[in-house]
Structure formats: C-alpha cells, structure tokens
C-alpha positions as CSV (number, residue, x, y, z in Angstrom):
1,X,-58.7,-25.7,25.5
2,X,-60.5,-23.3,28.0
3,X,-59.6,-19.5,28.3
4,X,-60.8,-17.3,30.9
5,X,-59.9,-13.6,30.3
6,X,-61.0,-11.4,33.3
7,X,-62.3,-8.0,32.5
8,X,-61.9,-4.9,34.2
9,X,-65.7,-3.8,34.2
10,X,-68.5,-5.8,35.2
11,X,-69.9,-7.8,32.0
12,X,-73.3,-8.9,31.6
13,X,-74.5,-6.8,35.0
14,X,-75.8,-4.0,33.3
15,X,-77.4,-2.7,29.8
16,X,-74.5,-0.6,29.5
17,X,-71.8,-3.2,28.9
18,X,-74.3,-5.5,26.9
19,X,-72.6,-3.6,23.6
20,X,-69.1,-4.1,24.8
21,X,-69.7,-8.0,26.4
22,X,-71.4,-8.9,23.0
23,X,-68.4,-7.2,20.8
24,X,-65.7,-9.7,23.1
25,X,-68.0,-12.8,22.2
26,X,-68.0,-12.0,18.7
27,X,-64.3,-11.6,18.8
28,X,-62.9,-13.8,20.7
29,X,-65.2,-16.6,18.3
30,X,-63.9,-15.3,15.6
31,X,-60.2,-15.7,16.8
32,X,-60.0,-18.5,18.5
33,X,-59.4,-22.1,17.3
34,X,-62.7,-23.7,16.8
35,X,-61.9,-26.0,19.8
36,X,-60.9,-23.2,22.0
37,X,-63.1,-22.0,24.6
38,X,-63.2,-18.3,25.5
39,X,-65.2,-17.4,29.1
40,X,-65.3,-13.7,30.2
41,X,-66.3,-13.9,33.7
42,X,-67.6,-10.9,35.5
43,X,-65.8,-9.1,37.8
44,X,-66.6,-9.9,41.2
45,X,-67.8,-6.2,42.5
46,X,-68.4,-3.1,40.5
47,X,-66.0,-1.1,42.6
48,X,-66.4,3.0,42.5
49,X,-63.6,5.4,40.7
50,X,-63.4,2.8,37.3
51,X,-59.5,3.1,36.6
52,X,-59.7,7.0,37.6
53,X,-57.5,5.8,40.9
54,X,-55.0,3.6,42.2
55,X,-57.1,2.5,44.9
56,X,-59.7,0.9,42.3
57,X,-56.8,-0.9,40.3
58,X,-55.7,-1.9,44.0
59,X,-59.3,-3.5,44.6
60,X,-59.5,-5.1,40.9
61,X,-56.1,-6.6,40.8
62,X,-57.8,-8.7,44.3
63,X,-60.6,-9.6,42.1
64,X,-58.2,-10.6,39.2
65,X,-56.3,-13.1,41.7
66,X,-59.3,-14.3,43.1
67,X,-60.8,-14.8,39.4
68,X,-57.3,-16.9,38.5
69,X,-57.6,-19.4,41.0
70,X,-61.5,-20.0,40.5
71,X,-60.2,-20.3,37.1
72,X,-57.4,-22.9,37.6
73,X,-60.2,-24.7,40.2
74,X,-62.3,-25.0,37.5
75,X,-59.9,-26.4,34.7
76,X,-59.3,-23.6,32.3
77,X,-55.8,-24.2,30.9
78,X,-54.7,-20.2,30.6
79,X,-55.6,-17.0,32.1
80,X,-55.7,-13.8,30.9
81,X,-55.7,-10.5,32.8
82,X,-57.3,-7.2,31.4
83,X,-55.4,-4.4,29.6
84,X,-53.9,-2.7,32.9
85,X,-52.0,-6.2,33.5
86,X,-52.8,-5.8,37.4
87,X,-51.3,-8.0,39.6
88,X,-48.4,-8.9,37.9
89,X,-46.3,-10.5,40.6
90,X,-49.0,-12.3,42.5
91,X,-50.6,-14.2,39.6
92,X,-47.1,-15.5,39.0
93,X,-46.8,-16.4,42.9
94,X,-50.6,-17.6,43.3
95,X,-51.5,-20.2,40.3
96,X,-49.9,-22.9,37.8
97,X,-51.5,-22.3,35.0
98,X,-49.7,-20.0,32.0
99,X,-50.8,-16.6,32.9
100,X,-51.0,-13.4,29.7
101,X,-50.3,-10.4,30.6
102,X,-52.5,-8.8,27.8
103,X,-50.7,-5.6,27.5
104,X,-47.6,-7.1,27.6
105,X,-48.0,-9.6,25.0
106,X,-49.7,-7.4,22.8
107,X,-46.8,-4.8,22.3
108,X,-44.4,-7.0,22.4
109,X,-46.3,-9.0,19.2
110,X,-47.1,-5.7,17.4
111,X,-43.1,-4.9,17.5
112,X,-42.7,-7.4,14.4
113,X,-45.2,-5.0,12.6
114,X,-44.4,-1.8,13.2
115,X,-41.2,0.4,14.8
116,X,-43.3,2.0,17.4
117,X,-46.6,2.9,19.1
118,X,-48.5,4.9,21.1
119,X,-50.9,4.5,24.1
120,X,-54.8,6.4,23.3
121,X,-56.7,6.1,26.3
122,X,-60.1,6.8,27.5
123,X,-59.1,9.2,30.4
124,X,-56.2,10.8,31.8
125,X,-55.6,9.3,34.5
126,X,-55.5,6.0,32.5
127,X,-52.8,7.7,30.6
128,X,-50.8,7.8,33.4
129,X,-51.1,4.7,34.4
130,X,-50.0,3.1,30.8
131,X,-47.2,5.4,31.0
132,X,-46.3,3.6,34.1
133,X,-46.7,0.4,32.6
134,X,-44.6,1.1,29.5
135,X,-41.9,1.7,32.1
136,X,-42.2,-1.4,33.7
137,X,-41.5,-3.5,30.7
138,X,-38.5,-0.9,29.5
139,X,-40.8,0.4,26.1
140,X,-39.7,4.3,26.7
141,X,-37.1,4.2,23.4
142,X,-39.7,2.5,21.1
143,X,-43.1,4.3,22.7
144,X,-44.4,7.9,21.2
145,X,-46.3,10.0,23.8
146,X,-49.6,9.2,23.8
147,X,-53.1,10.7,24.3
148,X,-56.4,10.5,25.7
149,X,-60.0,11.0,24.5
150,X,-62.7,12.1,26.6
151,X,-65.1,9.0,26.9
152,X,-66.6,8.8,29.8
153,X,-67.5,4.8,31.5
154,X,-71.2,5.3,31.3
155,X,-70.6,6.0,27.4
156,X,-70.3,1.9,26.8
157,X,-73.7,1.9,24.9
158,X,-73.6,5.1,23.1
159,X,-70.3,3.8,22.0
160,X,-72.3,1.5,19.7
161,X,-75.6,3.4,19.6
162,X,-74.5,6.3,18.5
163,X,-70.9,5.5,16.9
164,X,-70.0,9.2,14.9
165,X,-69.5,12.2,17.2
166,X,-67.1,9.8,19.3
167,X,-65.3,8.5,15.7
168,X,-64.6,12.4,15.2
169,X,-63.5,12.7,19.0
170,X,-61.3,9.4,18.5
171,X,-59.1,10.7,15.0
172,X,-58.8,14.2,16.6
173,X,-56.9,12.8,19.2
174,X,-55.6,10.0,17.0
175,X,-54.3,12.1,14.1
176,X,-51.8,14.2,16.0
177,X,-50.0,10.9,17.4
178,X,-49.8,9.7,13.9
179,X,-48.2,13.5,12.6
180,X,-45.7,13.1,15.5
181,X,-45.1,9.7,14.0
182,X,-46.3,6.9,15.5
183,X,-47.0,3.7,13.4
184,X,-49.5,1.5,15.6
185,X,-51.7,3.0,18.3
186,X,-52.7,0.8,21.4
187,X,-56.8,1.6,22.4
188,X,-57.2,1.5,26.2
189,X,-59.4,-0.1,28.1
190,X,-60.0,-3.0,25.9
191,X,-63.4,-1.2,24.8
192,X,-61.8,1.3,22.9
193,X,-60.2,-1.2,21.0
194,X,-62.9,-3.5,20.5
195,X,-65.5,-0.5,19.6
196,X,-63.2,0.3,16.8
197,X,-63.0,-3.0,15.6
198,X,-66.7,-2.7,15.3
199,X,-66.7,0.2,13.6
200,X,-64.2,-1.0,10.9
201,X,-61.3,1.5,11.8
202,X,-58.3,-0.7,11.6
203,X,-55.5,2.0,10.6
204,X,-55.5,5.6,11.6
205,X,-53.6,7.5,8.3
206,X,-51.8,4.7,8.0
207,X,-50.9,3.9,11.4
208,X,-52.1,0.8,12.8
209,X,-54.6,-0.2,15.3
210,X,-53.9,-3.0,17.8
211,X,-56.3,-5.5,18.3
212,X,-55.3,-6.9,22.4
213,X,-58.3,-9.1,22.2
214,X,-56.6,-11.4,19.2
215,X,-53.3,-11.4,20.5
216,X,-54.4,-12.2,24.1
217,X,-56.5,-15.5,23.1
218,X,-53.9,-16.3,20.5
219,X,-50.8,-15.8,23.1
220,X,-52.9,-17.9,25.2
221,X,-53.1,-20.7,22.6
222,X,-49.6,-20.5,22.3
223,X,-48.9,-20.4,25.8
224,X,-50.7,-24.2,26.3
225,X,-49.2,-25.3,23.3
226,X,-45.3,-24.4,24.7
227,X,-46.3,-25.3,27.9
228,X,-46.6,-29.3,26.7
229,X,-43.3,-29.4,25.0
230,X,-41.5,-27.7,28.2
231,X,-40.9,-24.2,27.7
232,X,-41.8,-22.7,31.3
233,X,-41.3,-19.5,33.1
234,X,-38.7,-18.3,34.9
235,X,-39.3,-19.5,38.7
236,X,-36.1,-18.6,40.8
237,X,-35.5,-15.3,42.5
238,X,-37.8,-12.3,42.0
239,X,-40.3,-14.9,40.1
240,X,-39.7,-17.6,42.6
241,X,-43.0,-19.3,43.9
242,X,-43.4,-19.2,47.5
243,X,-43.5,-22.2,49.6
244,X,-47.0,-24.1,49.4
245,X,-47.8,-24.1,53.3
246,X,-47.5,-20.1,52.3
247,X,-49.8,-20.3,49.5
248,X,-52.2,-22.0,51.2
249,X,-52.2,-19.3,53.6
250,X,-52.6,-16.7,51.2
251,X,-55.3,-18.2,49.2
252,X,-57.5,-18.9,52.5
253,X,-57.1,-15.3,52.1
254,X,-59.5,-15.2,49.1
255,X,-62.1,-17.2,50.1
C-alpha cells in the first residue's frame, strides 16, 4: 500500500529540515509493513508566521487539501494530515480515500496505555492551538495542562547538531507536567517528537512519550485494511459529502 503523510514544513527545500526529513524516513521504514510505502511530500509553499498564526494554519490546511487529492490522483490508498489535523471537515468533503487525522488517532491509541496526557509544544501560540484541538475532540477530563519549550523553527538542524542544551530545555519543561501528574506527554510539531526519538528519550520520569509518526502509518494500515472488509465513515449530516457537480466545482478551485 502507498501512504502519503503531508507535513506542515517544507521537506527537502532547505538544509534546515534535511535532519528532520531524514529522521521521518528512518521512521516511517522502520514502522511500516515491508510492503507499505511511506511518501512525505513537500508542502506546496513555505508560507511566513510557521504555526505562530491562524492565518498560516488557514494557508496550510489549502495546501493539505490540495496535497490529498494529488494524492488520491496519484493512487495512494490513505492520507495522513500533520500534527495540527488542519482541515478537518474538507478532507472528509473533498476525497475517497481513508483520511488520519494524526492527532486524533494518536491520543485516542495512547488512551489504552496510559490515564492521561499532556500537550509540550514548541511555542505558545502552538499551545493554544492544541488546546483548541483537545476541545474539539472532547479530551478536557483526561488532558493535564500542558507546556511549551522555547525552540525556535530555524532550530531544525541544531536540533540534531547540537542535541544537549535543548534536552535540558525539553525535561525542564517536561518534568513539571510529569510532578503535576501526567503519564504520556504528546511532542508538537511532529519534530519534537521525532527529535526525541532520535535522541533515545522515550519516557520522561516515567511518563511516556508518544510517538505520532508510528501510530499515524499504522492507523493508516489499519484504515485500508477495514476499509476492504466494509467498515466506512460516517457520511450523513454534518459528514455528509456534497453533491459531485459541487465537488467538481470546488476542486477546479485547486488547480
């Protein structure tokens, strides 16, 4: 099977992400089945204010419906958003093929493992925006307030060049979650999360670290595999599909 997970940032444009985009390849070949495909296609425009504004997540959710339906053109069998699940409702509306929501599916698998969690972020307004998202899915009774370290976007290589000073930044922000008794911690954006995979730090004093990357290709697996034997989404009301003259529309929109 073929899985195209759309990134927030734009992969393979710059030296900066070359740490982060060779981290997901390593991953994601390590995770998935040894006949699953996993692409990471670059964002279609390195938009200004990188998650620091709702106009940005605005302009990358376009991207992430445009990226879909190249996708499903192109025969890959599931899609998977990035870590802010952007565009929740039009991906639904605007292609056939399963989408993950990463976020989403991430939390909701971690629940088997541990009572609760707690969002660490890379900036504040980030934090926010999880916040937010918690919300949306109804997580407020089983979500600890979270935190945020101070990584900065053009930090990406140093992240892996120069791993320490931010390790000590990462577990004094860390710690105090864990005191206040949270069991797994989320990393946000999916760098975080893969840069401490890299590093080795799976568990914070106990507490575990998420790992959105796994559980995205492996909800994606599962996704194709209940798709063949029937189980489907929801498609009336709310999550109803509009009519196909209407999506035709639409898409000419993205072209």
């Amino acid at each position: 099977m073929k899985i195209c997970i759309q990134s927030g940032t734009p992969l393979g444009t710059s030296d900066i992400y070359k740490p982060y985009y060779e981290s997901l390849q390593r991953h994601a070949k390590r995770v998935a089945r040894p006949d699953t495909v996993v692409e990471f296609p670059n964002l279609g425009k390195n938009y200004p204010g990188a998650a620091r504004s709702r106009t940005h997540l605005h302009f990358v959710a376009h991207e992430t419906i445009r990226s879909a339906m190249r996708a499903q053109a192109q025969g890959f069998d599931v899609f998977v958003t990035q870590c802010l699940d952007l565009a929740y409702h039009e991906l639904r509306e605007m292609v056939d093929i399963p989408v993950v929501f990463m976020t989403q599916a991430t939390i909701a698998y971690y629940s088997q493992l541990a009572p609760n969690f707690a969002f660490i972020v890379n900036n504040v307004r980030l934090h926010h925006f999880f916040q937010e998202l918690a919300g949306r899915y109804q997580l407020e009774a089983r979500m600890v307030p979270g935190a945020y370290v101070d990584f900065a976007f053009t930090d990406y290589a140093n992240l892996w060049n120069n791993p320490q000073p931010f390790i000590d930044e990462f577990m004094r922000v860390a710690r105090p979650l864990v005191a206040r008794g949270a069991t797994s911690l989320y990393p946000a954006g999916l760098y975080l999360s893969q840069w401490l995979i890299d590093q080795g730090i799976r568990d914070v004093d106990g507490a575990i670290i998420m790992d959105p990357l796994a559980i995205g290709i492996k909800m994606a697996e599962l996704k194709q595999e209940l798709d063949r034997v029937g189980i489907k989404p929801y498609r009336a009301g709310a999550w109803a599909v509009p009519p196909e003259e209407v999506r035709k529309l639409l898409k000419s929109e993205f072209e």
